[in-house]
FISE-703070 format. One record per residue (C-alpha): x negated, y negated, z negated. Coordinates in steps of 0.25 Angstrom, whole numbers, padded with zeros to 4 digits, always signed. Each point is the difference from the previous one (the first is absolute). Layout:
BEGIN
XYZ/...
END
This chain:
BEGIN
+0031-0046+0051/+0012+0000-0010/-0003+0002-0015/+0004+0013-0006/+0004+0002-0015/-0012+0010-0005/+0005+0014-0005/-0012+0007-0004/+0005+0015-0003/+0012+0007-0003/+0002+0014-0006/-0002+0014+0004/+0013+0010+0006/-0003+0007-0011/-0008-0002-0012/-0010+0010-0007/+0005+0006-0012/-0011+0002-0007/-0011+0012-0002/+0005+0014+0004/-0003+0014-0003/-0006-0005-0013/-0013+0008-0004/+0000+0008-0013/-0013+0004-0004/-0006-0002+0013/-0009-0011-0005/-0012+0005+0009/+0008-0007+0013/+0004-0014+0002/+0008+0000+0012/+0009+0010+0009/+0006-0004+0012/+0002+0009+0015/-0005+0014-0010/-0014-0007-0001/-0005-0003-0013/-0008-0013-0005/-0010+0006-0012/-0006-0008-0011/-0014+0005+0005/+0001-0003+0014/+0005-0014-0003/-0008-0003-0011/-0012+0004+0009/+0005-0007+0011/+0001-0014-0009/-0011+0003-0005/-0013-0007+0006/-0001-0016-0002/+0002-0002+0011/+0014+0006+0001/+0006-0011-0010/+0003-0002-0014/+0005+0008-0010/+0013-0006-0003/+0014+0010-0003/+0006-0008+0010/-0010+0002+0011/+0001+0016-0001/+0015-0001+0000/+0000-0009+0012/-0009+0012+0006/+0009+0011-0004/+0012-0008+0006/-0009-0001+0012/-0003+0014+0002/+0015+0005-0001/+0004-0012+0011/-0010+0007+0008/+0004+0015-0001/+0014-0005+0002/-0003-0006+0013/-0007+0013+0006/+0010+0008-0005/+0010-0008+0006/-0009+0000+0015/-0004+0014-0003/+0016+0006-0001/+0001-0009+0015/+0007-0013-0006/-0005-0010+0009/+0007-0012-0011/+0006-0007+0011/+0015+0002+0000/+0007-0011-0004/+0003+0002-0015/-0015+0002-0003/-0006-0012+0009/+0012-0009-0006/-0003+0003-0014/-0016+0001+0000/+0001-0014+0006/+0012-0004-0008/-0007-0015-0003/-0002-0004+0016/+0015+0004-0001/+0005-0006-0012/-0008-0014+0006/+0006+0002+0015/+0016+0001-0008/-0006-0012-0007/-0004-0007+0014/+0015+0003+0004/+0008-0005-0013/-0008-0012+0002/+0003-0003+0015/+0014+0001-0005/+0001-0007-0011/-0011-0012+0002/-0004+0000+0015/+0013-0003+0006/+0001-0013-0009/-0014-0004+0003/+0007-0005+0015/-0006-0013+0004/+0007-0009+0010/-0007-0006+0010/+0004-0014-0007/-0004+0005-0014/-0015+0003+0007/-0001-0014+0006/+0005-0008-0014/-0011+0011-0007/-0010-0004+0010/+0001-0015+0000/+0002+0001-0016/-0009-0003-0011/+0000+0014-0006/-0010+0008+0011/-0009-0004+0011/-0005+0010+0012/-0016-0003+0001/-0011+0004+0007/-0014-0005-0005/-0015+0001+0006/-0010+0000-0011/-0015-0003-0001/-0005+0007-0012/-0008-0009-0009/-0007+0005-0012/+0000-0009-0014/-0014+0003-0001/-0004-0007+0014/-0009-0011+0005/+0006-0012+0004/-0006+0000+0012/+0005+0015+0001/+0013-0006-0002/+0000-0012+0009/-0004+0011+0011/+0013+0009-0003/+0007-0012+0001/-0006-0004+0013/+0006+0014+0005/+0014-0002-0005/+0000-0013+0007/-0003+0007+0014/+0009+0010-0002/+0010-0012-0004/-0002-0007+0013/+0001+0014+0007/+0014+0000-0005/+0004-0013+0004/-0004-0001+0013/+0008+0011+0002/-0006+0013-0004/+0011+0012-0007/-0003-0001-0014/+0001+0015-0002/-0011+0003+0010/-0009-0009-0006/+0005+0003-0015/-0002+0016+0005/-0013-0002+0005/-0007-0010-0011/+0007+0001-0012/-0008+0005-0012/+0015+0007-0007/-0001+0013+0005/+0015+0001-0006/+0006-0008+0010/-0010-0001+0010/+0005+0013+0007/+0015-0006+0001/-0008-0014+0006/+0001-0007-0013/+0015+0003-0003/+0001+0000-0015/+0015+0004+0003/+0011-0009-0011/-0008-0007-0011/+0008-0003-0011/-0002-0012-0011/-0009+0002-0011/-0007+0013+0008/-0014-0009+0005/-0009-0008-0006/+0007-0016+0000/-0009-0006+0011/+0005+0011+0010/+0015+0001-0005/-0001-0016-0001/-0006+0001+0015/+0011+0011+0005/+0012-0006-0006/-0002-0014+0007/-0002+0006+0014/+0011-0002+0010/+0004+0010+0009/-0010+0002+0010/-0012-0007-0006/-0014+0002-0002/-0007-0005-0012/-0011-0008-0003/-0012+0007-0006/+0003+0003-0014/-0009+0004-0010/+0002+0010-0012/-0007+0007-0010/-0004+0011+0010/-0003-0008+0011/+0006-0008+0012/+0012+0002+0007/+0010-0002+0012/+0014+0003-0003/+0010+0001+0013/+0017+0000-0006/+0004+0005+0016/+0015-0004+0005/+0010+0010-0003/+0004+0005+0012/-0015+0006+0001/+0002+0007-0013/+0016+0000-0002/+0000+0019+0000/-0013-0001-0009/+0005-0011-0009/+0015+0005-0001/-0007+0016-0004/-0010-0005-0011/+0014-0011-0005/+0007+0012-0001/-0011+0007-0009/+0001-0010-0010/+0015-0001+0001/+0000+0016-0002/-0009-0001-0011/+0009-0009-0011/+0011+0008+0005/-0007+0012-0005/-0005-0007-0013/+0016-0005-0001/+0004+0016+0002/-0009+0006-0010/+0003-0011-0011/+0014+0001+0002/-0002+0017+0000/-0006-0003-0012/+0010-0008-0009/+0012+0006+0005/-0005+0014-0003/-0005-0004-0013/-0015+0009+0000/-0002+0001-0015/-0014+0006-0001/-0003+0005-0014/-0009-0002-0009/-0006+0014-0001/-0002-0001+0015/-0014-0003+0001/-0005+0012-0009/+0010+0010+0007/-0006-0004+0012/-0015+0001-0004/+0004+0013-0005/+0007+0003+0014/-0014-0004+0007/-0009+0009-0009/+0009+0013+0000/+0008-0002+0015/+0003+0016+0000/+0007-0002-0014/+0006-0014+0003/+0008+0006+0011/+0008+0009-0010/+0002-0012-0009/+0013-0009-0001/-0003-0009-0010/+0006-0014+0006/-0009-0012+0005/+0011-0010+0004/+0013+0000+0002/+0009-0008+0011/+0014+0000+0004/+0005+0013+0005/-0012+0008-0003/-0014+0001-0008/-0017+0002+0003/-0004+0012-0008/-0012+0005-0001/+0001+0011+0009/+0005-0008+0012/-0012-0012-0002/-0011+0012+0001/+0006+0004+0012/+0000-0015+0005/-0016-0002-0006/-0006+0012+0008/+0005-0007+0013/-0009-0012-0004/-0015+0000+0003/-0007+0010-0009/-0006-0012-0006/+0012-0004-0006/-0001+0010-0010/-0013-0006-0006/+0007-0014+0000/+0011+0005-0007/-0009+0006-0012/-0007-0013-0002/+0011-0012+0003/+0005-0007-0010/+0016+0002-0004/+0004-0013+0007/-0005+0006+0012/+0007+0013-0003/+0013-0006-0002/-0001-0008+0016/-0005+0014+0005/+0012+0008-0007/+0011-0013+0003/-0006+0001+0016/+0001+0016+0002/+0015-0001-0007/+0003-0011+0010/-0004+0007+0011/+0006+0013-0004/+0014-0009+0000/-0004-0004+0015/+0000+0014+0004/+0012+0003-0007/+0006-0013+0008/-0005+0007+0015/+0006+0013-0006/+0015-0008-0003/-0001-0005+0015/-0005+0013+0005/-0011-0006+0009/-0007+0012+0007/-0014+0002+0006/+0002-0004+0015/-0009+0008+0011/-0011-0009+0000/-0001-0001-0017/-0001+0019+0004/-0010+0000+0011/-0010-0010-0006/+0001+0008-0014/+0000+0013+0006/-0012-0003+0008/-0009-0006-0009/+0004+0013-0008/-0004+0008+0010/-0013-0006+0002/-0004-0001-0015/+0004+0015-0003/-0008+0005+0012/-0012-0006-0006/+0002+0003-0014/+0001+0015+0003/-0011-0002+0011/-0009-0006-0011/+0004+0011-0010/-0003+0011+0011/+0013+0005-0003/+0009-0004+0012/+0008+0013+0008/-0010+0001+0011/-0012+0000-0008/+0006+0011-0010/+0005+0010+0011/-0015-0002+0008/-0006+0007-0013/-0002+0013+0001/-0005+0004-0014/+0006+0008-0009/+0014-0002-0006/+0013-0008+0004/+0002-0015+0004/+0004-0003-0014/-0014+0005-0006/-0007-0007+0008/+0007-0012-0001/-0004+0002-0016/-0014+0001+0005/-0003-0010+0008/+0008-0010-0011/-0009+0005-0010/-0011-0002+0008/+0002-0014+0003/+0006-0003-0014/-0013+0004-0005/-0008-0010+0010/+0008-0012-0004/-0001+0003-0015/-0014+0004-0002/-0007-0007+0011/+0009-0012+0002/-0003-0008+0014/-0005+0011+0008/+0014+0003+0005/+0012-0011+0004/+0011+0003-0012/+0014+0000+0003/+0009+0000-0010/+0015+0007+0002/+0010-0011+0000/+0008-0002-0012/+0014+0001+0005/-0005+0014+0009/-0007+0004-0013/+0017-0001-0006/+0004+0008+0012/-0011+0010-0003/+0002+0002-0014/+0016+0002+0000/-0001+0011+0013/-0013+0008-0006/-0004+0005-0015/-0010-0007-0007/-0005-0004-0013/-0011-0007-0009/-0003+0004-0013/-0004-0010-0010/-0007+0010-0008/-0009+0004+0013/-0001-0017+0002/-0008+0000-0013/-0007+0012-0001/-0006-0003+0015/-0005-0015-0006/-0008+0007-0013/-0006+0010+0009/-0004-0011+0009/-0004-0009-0010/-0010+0014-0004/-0005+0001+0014/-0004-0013+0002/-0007-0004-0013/+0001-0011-0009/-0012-0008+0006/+0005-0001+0014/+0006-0016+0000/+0014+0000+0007/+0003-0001+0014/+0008-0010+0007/+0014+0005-0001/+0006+0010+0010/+0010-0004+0007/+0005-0010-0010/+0007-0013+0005/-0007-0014-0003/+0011-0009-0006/+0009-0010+0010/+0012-0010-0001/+0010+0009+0004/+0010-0005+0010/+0011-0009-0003/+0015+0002+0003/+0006-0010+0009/-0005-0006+0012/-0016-0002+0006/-0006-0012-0002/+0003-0010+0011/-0010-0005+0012/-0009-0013-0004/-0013-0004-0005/+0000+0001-0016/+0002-0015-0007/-0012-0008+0002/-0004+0009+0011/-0007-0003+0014/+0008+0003+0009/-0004+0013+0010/-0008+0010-0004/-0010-0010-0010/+0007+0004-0013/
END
């Protein structure tokens, strides 16, 4: 499979502006949004049981943003938006898009390069750079009995003799080898390069001619039989994973080159503008301050929250506890792959059907189970036959179920409204979160709760990870001093 640059996210259609219809002296409500309110009492009674989470400012505020998402989103099935035309399904899946223009920019710039000719495969294959294996291994633990050991290596000799008298060596790797990685492929490790295996199975490997077996050979992690089969057997599969590698340093070449002609400065303030961003992502998006500039344009902060809510939800906890080196990568990779857009917009590459259909289904099918989940899809809300309009019971049945994922967390599968619909919502309906309301609804809490109940695990509060990287995925092959297969 050919190597892609990695875009991770890209910016809304249209950002939010920030709080509207700001409350004055209405500190009792902490939220409005589809002309529902959010009260300090109902969501301080809502957090309140241990049980529910702890009692952290951003925890409640995460809640009132969750709440208004939701009354957004039944408003919106309620007033008979089904959210699938094309502006909406484009922009509430903005980073599958902004990755599949990425796919294309790099099929034109990279891919067409990456040609091999059928003379450059046979000088690659017959080189001193890669070998195309296949192994059969007998698992032999450090720990073991000599006798143990002369047993196993007893049974790699039978299946050794197998194989010379004639036997394929995929069945029989496929059928006795203890590497469950490449036992499924009949012991094909696919193209092994230097330094990527431990030295007695790369010094093995790299003295194989085409088409011959090896001896027994015996590692760390037990014995083995390699097989480096002729290239007409292997010519498609060796050429593809070739290409890979060429694709890759073309990729890496790209990047570097985007990077020094364009000149990312990333400042030095960077790293606590982008902590900030993290813990207030409602007021970073109306921010401007600069976090780096580049030739033809600059990374405020505005446009690096819009990037960081496309990242897994764990980003954000990352971000809050990196050091500023890793900041600096993180702001340098997003402003680099903010310019890769900006490069597929120049050449105006387009979604082809295939890049539509796929998006639009997968829409589809999350949608449906979200409002499904949330008991507030079309059907469901014109099947009730209580009391009062689509849209009020819509507001009911959120509530409901907002109240069974807060209080009671577990006992209902939670769904969260996806960030970039979230955008669309908030610019098409009236909402607003009042900060006042935020603090009051975390003292009254704080009362209801009691000093001596010990904290709860947080609630819906990300666990710190390595966010991704800009540039491309790490390429196919065992780590360094690595076994090869699946014993890593």
């Amino acid at each position: 499979m050919v190597r892609r640059l990695a875009v991770v996210s890209v910016v809304v259609l249209a950002g939010c502006s920030g709080l509207r219809d700001a409350f004055t002296g209405h500190q009792d409500v902490v939220a409005r949004a589809a002309g529902r309110e959010l009260t300090v009492e109902y969501l301080a009674t809502t957090l309140a049981p241990a049980k529910a989470g702890p009692m952290r400012r951003e925890v409640v505020d995460r809640l009132a943003e969750l709440w208004v998402n939701y009354q957004l989103l039944g408003q919106a099935v309620a007033g008979g938006d089904s959210l699938m035309d094309s502006a909406t399904v484009l922009a509430a899946n903005w980073p599958q898009v902004a990755q599949r223009l990425a796919n294309h920019l790099h099929d034109t710039l990279i891919v067409a390069q990456a040609k091999l000719r059928p003379p450059q495969v046979d000088s690659a294959y017959n080189g001193n750079d890669y070998r195309f294996l296949s192994h059969l291994l007998v698992q032999v633990r450090q720990d073991t009995s000599e006798a143990v050991k002369a047993a196993k290596r007893r049974q790699i000799e039978g299946y050794l003799a197998q194989i010379r008298r004639g036997a394929d060596f995929a069945q029989v790797a496929g059928r006795y080898s203890d590497d469950p990685g490449s036992k499924v492929s009949g012991g094909s490790l696919g193209l092994v390069g230097r330094g990527v295996t431990v030295k007695p199975f790369e010094d093995a490997g790299f003295a194989l001619r085409p088409g011959q077996v090896s001896d027994v050979i015996e590692t760390a992690f037990g014995y083995h039989i390699i097989w480096r089969p002729a290239l007409d057997a292997v010519r498609d599969s060796f050429a593809e994973r070739l290409r890979d590698v060429v694709v890759q340093r073309l990729d890496s070449a790209y990047l570097d080159s985007l990077t020094n002609k364009t000149d990312i400065r990333v400042r030095g303030s960077a790293p606590a503008i982008v902590r900030a961003a993290a813990q207030d992502m409602r007021g970073g998006r109306a921010r401007s301050r600069v976090l780096a500039t580049y030739a033809g344009g600059r990374l405020r902060e505005k446009d690096f929250v819009r990037w960081l809510q496309a990242f897994p939800p764990q980003t954000v906890g990352m971000v809050m506890q990196a050091p500023d080196s890793t900041l600096i990568e993180f702001v340098r990779s997003i402003a680099r792959n903010q310019m890769l857009l900006k490069g597929a917009e120049e050449r105006h590459l387009q979604l082809t059907r295939d890049d539509r259909d796929s998006i639009f289904a997968t829409w589809r099918s999350q949608l449906s189970l979200m409002v499904n989940t949330i008991a507030i899809s079309a059907e469901s809300l014109a099947a009730d036959t209580s009391a009062g309009d689509r849209a009020a019971k819509a507001s009911r049945r959120i509530e409901q179920y907002f109240t069974t994922i807060t209080s009671t967390p577990g006992q209902r599968m939670f769904f969260d409204v996806p960030p970039f619909l979230a955008d669309v919502l908030r610019e098409r309906y009236a909402w607003s979160i009042s900060p006042a309301g935020v603090d009051r609804a975390l003292e009254r809490a704080r009362v209801l709760r009691g000093p001596e109940t010990p904290p709860g695990a947080p609630l819906m509060t990300p666990a710190p990870i390595q966010p991704g990287r800009g540039g491309p995925p790490v390429g196919r092959g065992a780590r360094p001093n690595a076994p090869p297969g699946g014993n890593r």
